[in-house]
N, C-alpha and C positions, 0 to 999 in steps of 0.2 A: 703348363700353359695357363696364364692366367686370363679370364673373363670378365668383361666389362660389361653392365649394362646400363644405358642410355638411349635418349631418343634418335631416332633416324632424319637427315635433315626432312624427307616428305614428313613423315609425323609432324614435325616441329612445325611444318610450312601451314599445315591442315589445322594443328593446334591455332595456329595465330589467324589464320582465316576465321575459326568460329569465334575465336574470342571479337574479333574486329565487327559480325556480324550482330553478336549480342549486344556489343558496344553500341553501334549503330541504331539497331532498332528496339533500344530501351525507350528516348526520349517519343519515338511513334506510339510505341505501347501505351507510354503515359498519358500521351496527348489522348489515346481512341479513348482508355481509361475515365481521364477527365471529361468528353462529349457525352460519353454513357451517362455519367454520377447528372450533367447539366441538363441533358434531358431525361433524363427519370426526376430529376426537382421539375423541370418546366411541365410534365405531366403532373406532378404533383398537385400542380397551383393550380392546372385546369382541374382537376378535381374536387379543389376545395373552393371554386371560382362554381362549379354544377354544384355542388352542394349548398353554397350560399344563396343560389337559385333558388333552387327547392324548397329549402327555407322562407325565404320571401313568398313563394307562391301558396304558403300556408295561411298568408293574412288575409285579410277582408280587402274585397275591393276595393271598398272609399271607406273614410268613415261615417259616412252618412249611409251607409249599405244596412247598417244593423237600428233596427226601429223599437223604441219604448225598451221592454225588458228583454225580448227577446236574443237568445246568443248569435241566431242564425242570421246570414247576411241574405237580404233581398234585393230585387231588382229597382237600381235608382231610375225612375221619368227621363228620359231623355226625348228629344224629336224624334228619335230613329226607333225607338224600342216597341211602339204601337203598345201600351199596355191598355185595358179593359178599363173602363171608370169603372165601371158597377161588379165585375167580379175579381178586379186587380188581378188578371190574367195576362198575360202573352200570347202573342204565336208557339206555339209550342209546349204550352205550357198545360199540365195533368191538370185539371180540375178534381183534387182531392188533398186532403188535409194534411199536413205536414211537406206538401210538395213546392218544391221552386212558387214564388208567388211576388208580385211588385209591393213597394210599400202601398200602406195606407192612406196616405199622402203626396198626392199628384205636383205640390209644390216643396218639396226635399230637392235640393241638387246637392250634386257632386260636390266637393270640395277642393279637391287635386290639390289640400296643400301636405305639409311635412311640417308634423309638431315636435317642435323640439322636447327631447325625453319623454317624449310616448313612441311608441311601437304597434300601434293596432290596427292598421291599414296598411298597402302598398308605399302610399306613397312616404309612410313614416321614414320607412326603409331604405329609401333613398341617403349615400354617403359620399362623400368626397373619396380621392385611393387614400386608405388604410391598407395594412400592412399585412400580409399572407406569411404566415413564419412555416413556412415549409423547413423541414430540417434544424429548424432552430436551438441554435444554441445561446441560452439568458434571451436579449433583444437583436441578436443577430441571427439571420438565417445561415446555412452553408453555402458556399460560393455567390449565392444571388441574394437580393431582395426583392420578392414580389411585391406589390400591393394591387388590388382590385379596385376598381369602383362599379358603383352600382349606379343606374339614374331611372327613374320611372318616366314615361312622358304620353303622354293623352292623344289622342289622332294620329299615332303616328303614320308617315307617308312612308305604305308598301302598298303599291299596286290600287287592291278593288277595296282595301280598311282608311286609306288616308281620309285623315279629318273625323275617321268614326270617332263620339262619344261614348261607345259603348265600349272598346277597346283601348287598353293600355301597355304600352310595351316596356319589359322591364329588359333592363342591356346591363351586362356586369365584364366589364373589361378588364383585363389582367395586364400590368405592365413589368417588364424588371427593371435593373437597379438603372438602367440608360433610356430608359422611358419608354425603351420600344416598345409596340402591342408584341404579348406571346398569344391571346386568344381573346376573343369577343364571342361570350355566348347572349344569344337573344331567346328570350319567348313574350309571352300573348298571354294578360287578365282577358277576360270579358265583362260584362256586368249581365252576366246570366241569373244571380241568385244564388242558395244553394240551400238541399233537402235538409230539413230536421232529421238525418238518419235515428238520432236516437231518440226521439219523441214518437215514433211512427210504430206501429202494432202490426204485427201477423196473423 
């Protein structure tokens, strides 16, 4: 007696069922695949969108902030800041040496402008969208092109700050390659001054 061995037609039926189902659900895989890699780049560029923040918020208020030779930025006159004529104090402000303190000079204002090819103030900082090369490969990013912009602006209108001079808002928006916003992070200079940490003795 001789013995054959082959598929049963259910085997066969079952066989071509899974293959149809792999078939099927490859192009979904791809696609969930693809939303992943697009949103791990769009986190990307908010990342490097906060980071460009932080950055910024390491400059001097104005340029007018830093007086004579000094490194450290002080508190520019404005009508709202109340500063002391005779001990160039604040509200708030330590009376001791190396601490937060207004200029010397009651008639210094702000400048609020943006010098071309300097960087020593906020408002230097300020750019048009340039380009976020998340994933990049040479001058192309992978799948998208971010680019951010950055804008400073003076009084901004929130709430109980609008119209303040002492406050500055910096806004750094991310767009991809279709213009849309993926994210708009904001924060808040002040014209508080700030300590000679490394001048000041224990």
């Amino acid at each position: 007696m001789v013995t054959r061995k082959a598929f049963t037609l259910i085997e066969l039926i079952f066989a071509i069922v899974i293959i149809a189902i792999s078939a099927l659900s490859l192009p979904m895989m791809t696609q969930v695949t693809s939303k992943g890699v697009k949103g791990s780049l769009a986190q990307e560029a908010i990342f490097a969108a906060s980071t460009e923040l932080n950055n910024v918020m390491t400059y001097n208020w104005d340029e007018s902030s830093v007086e004579g030779s000094n490194s450290f930025t002080r508190v520019i006159w404005t009508a709202a800041n109340e500063c002391n004529n005779a001990t160039k104090l604040r509200l708030g402000h330590i009376a001791q040496l190396k601490h937060r303190r207004c200029l010397d000079a009651n008639t210094t204002a702000a400048t609020h402008t943006k010098e071309a090819g300097i960087n020593n103030d906020l408002d230097d900082t300020e750019h048009g969208y340039t380009p976020l090369f998340i994933g990049a490969i040479g001058s192309k990013s992978y799948k998208d092109n971010y680019q951010s912009d950055l804008a400073v602006s003076i009084g901004a209108s929130f709430g109980a700050i609008a119209n303040n001079p002492d406050i500055k808002l910096i806004r750094v928006r991310v767009i991809d390659s279709n213009g849309d916003d993926v994210t708009q992070l904001d924060t808040f200079s002040s014209n508080i001054g700030e300590v000679d940490y490394y001048g000041r003795t224990y």
